[in-house]
ChimeraX commands (.cxc) that place a marker at each C-alpha (Angstrom):
marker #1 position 6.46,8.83,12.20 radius 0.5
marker #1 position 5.95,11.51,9.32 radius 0.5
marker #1 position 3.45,10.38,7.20 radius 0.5
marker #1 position 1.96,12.79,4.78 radius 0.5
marker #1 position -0.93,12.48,2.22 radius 0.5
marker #1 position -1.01,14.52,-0.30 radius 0.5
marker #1 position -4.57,14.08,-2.36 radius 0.5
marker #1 position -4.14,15.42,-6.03 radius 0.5
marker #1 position -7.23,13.67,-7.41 radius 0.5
marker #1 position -10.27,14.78,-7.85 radius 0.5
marker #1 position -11.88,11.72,-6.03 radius 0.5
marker #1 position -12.56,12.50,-2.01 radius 0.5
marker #1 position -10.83,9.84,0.39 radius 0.5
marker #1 position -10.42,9.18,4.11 radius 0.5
marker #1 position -7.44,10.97,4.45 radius 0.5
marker #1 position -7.49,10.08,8.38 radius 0.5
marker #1 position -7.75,6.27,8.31 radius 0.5
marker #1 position -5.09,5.82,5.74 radius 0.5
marker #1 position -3.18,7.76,8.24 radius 0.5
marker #1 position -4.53,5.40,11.21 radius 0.5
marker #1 position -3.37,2.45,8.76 radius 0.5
marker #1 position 0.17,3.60,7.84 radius 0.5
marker #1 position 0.99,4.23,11.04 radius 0.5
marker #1 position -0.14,0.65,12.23 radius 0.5
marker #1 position 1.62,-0.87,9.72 radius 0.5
marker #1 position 4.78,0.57,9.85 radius 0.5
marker #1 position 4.41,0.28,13.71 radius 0.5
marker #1 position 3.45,-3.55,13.44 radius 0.5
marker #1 position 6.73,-3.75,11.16 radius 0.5
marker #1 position 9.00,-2.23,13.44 radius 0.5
marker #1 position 9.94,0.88,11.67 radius 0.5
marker #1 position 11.55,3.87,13.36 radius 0.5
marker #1 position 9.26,6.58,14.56 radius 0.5
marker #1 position 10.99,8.51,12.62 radius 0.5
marker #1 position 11.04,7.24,9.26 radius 0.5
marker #1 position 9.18,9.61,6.53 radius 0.5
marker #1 position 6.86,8.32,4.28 radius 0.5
marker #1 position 4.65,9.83,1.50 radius 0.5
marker #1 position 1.22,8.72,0.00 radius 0.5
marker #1 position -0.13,11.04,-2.96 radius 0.5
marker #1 position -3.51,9.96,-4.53 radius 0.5
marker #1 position -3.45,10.81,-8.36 radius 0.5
marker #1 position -6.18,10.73,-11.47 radius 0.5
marker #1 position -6.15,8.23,-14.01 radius 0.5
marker #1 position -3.88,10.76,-16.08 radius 0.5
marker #1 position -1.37,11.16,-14.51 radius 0.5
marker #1 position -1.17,7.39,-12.84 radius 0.5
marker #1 position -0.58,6.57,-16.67 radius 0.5
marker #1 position 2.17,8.80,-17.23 radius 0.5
marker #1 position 3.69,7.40,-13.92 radius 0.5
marker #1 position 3.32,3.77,-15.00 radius 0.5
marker #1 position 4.64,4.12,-18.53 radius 0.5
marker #1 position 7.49,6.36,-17.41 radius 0.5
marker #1 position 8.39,4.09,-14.82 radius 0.5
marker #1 position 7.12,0.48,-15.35 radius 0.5
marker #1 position 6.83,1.14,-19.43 radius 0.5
marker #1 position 3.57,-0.34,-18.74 radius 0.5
marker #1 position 0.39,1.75,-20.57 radius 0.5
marker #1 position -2.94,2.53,-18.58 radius 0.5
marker #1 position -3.18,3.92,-14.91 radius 0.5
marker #1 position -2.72,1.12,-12.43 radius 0.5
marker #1 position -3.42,1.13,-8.98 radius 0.5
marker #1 position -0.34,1.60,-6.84 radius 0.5
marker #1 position 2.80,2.38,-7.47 radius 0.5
marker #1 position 5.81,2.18,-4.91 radius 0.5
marker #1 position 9.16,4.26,-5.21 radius 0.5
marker #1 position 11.57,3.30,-2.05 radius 0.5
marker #1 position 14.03,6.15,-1.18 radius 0.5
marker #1 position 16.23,4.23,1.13 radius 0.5
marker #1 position 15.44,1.01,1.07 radius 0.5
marker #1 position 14.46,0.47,4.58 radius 0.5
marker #1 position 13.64,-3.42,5.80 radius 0.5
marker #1 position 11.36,-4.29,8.44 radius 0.5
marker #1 position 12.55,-4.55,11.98 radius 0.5
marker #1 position 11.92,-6.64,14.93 radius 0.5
marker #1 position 10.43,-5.95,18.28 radius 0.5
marker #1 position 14.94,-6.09,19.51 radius 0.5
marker #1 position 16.45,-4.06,16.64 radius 0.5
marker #1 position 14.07,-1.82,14.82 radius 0.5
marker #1 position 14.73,0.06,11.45 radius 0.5
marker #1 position 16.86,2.80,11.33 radius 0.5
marker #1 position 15.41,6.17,10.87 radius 0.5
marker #1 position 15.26,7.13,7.35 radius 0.5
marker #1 position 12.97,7.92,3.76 radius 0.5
marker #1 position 10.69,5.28,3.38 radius 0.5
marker #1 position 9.59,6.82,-0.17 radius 0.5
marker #1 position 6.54,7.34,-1.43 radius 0.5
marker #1 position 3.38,5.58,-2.44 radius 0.5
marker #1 position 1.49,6.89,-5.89 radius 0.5
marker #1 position -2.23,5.63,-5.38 radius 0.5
marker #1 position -4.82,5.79,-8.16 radius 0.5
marker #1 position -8.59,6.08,-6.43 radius 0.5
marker #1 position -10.63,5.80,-9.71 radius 0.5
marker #1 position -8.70,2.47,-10.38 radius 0.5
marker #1 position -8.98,1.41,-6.90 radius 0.5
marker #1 position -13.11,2.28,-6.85 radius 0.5
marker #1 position -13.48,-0.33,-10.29 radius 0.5
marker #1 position -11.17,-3.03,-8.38 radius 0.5
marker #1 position -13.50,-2.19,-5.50 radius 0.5
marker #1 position -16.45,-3.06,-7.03 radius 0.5
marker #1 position -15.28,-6.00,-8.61 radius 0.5
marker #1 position -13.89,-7.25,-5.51 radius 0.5
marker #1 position -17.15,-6.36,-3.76 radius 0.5
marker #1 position -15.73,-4.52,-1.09 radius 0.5
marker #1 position -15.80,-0.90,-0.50 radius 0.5
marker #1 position -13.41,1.69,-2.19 radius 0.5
marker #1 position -12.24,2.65,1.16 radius 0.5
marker #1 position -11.41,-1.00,1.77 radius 0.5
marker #1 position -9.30,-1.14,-1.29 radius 0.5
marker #1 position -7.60,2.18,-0.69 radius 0.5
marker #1 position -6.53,0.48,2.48 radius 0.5
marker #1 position -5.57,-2.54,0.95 radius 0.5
marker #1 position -3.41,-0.37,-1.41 radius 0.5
marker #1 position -2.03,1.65,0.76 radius 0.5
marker #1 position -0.68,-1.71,2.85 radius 0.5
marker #1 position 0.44,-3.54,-0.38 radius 0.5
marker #1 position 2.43,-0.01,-1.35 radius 0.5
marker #1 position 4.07,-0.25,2.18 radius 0.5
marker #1 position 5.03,-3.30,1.44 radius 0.5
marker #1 position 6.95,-3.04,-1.39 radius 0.5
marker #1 position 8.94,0.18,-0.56 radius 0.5
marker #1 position 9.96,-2.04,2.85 radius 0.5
marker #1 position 11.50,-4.84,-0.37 radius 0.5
marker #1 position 8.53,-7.35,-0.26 radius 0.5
marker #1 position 7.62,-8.71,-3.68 radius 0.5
marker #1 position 5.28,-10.78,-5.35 radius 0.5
marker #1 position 7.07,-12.15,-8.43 radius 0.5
marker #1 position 7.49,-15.61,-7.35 radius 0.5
marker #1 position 5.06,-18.14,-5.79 radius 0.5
marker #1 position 6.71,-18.21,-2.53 radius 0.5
marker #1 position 7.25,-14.03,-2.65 radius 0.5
marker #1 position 3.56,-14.07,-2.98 radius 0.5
marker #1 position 2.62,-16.38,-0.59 radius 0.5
marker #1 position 4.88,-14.11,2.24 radius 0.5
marker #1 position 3.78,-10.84,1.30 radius 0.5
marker #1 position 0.01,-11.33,0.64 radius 0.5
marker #1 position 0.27,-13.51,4.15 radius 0.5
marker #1 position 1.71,-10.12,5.76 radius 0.5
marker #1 position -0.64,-8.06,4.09 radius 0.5
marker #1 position -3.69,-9.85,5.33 radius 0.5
marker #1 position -1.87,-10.15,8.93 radius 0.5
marker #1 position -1.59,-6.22,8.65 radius 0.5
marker #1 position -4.91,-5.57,7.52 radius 0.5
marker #1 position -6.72,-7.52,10.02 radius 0.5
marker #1 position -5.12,-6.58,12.90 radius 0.5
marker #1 position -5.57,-3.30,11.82 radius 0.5
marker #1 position -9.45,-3.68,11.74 radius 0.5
marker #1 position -9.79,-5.28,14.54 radius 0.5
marker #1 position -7.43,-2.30,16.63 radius 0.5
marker #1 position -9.72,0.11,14.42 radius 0.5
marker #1 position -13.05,-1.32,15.85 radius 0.5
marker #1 position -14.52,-2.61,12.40 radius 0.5
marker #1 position -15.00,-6.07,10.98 radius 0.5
marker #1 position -11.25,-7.55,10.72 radius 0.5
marker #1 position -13.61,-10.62,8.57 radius 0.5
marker #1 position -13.84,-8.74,5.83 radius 0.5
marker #1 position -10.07,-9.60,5.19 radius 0.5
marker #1 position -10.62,-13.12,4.65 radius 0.5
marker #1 position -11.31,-13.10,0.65 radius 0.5
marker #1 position -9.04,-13.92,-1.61 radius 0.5
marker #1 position -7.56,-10.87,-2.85 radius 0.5
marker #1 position -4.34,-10.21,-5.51 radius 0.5
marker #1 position -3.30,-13.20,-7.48 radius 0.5
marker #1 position -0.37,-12.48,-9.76 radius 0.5
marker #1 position -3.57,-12.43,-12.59 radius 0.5
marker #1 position -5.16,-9.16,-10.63 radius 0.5
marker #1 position -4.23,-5.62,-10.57 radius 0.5
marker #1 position -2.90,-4.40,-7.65 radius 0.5
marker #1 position 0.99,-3.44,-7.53 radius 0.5
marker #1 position 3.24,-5.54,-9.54 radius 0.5
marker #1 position 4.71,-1.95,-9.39 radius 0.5
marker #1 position 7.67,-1.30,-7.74 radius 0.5
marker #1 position 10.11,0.64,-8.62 radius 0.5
marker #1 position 12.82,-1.16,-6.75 radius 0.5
marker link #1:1,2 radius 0.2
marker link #1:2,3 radius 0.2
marker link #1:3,4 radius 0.2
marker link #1:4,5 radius 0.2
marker link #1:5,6 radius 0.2
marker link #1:6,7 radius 0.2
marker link #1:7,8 radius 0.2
marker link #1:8,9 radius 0.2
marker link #1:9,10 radius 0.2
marker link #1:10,11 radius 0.2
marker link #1:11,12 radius 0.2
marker link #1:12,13 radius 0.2
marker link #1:13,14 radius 0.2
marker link #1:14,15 radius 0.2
marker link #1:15,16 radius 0.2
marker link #1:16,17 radius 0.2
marker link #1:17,18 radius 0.2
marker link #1:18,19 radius 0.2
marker link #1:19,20 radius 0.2
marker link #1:20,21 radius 0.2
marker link #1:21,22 radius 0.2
marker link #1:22,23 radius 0.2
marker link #1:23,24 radius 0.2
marker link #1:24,25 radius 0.2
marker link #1:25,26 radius 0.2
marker link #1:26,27 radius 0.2
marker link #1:27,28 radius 0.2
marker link #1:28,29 radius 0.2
marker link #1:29,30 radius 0.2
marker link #1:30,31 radius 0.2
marker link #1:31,32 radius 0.2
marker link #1:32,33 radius 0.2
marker link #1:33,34 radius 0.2
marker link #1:34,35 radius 0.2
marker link #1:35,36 radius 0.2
marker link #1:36,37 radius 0.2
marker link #1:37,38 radius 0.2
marker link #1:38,39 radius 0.2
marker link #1:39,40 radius 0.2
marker link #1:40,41 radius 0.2
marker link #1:41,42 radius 0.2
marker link #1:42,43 radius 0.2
marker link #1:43,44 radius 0.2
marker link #1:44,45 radius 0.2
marker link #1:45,46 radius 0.2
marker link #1:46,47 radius 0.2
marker link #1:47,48 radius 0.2
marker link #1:48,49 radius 0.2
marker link #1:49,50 radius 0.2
marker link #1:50,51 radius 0.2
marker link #1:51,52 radius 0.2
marker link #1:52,53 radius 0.2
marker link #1:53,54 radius 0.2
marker link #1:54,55 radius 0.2
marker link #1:55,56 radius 0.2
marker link #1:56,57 radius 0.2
marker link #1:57,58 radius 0.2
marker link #1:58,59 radius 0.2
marker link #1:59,60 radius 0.2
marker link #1:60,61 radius 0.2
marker link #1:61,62 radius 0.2
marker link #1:62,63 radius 0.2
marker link #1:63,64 radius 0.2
marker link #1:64,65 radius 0.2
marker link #1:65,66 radius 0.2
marker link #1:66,67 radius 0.2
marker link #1:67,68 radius 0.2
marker link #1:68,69 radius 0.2
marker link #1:69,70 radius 0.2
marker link #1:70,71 radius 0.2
marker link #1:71,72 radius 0.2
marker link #1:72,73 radius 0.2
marker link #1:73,74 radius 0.2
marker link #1:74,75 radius 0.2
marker link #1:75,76 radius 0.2
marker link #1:76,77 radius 0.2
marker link #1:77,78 radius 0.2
marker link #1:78,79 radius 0.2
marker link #1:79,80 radius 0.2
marker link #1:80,81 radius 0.2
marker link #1:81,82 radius 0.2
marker link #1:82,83 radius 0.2
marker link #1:83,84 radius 0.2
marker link #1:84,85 radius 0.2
marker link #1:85,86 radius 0.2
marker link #1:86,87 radius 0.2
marker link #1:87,88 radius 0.2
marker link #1:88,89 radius 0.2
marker link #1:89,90 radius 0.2
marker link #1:90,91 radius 0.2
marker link #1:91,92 radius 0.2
marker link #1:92,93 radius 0.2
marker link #1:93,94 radius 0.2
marker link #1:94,95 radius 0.2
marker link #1:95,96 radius 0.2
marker link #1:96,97 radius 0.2
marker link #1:97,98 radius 0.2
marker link #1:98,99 radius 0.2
marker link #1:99,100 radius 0.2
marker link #1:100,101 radius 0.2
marker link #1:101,102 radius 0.2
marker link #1:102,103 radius 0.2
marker link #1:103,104 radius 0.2
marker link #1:104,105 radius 0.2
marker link #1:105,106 radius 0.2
marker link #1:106,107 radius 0.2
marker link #1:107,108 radius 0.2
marker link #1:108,109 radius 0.2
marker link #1:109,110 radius 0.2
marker link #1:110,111 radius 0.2
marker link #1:111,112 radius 0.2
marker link #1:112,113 radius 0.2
marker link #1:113,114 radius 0.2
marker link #1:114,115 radius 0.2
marker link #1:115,116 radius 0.2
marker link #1:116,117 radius 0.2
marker link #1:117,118 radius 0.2
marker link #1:118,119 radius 0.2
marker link #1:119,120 radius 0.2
marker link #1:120,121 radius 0.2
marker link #1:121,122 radius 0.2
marker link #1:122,123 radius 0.2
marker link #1:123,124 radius 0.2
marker link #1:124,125 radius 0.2
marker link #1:125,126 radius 0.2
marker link #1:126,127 radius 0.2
marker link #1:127,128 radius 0.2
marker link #1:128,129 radius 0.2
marker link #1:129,130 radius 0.2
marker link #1:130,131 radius 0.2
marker link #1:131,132 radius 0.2
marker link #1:132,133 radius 0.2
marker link #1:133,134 radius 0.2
marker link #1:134,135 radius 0.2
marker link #1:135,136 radius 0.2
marker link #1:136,137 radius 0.2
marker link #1:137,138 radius 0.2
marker link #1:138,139 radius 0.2
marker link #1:139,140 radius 0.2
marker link #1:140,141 radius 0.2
marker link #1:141,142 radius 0.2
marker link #1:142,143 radius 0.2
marker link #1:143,144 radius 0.2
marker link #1:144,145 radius 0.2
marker link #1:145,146 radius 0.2
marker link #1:146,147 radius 0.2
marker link #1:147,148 radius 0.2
marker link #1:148,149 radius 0.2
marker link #1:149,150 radius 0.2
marker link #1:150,151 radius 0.2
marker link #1:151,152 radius 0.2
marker link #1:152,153 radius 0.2
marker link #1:153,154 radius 0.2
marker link #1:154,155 radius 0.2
marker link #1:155,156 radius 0.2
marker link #1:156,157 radius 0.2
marker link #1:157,158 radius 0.2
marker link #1:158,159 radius 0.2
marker link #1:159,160 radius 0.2
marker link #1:160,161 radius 0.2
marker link #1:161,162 radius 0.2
marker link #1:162,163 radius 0.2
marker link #1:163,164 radius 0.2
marker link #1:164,165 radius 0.2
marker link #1:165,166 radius 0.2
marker link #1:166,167 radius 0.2
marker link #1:167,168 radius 0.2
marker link #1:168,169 radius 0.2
marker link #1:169,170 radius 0.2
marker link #1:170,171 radius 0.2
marker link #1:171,172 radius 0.2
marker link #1:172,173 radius 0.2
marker link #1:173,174 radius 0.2
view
């Protein structure tokens, strides 16, 4: 898999364990090794221009998903084909306040983020009740497997995280 992180904020992250987490996800849902996908972190400035421009929505938000070629997840018999999973627009100083709020740590949410962006550019949504109910599902399935394959507390996925009323990635592009 090609996974590249660009980081145009001024906020450090853990480059490498977003790494270590896209590639588990996109493993756990059966996409090609060779799919492409890209995750730039972004300020607050330009996350607004991004959001109005594309979801003529004002204020940064915290992820925003643009799918290139609208891949679907595979199976463990008939994976995706290779291809441009898109890219992944993520917002640290947003995610940092939801962090806090949440009372988890920012590199928590960045993860949980990164997972939701996934997500969405592989044509999950959350716009109905029973949308919601399948991709927040996934995303905790993700998340905590992930942990637990990454050595670290796969609990701290257990709180109730992204009604429709919070934050995180309404956005999609699609």
């Amino acid at each position: 898999m090609t996974i590249e992180i660009n980081n145009e904020s001024t906020i450090p992250v853990d480059e490498a364990a977003l790494l270590r987490l896209a590639a588990f996800a996109l493993d756990s849902l059966h996409v090609h090794r060779d799919a492409e996908l890209a995750i730039v972190l972004v300020d607050e400035g330009a996350m607004e221009q991004l959001h109005l421009q594309w979801m003529d929505e004002p204020g940064p938000t915290d992820v925003l998903s643009f799918p290139m070629d609208e891949l679907r997840p595979g199976t463990e018999d008939a994976i995706t084909p290779a291809g441009l999973l898109g890219d992944i627009v993520l917002c640290p100083q947003v995610a940092i306040v939801q962090a806090e709020a949440a009372g988890h740590s920012p590199l928590d949410e960045m993860l949980l983020l990164t997972t939701h962006g996934i997500l969405h550019l592989l044509g999950f949504d959350h716009a109905e009740p029973d949308e919601e109910k399948e991709m927040f599902g996934l995303q905790k399935e993700i998340l905590t497997a992930f942990a637990r394959s990454d050595g670290s507390d796969a609990e701290r996925w257990t709180f109730p995280r992204l009604t429709s009323e919070q934050s995180a990635s309404e956005q999609s592009t699609e």
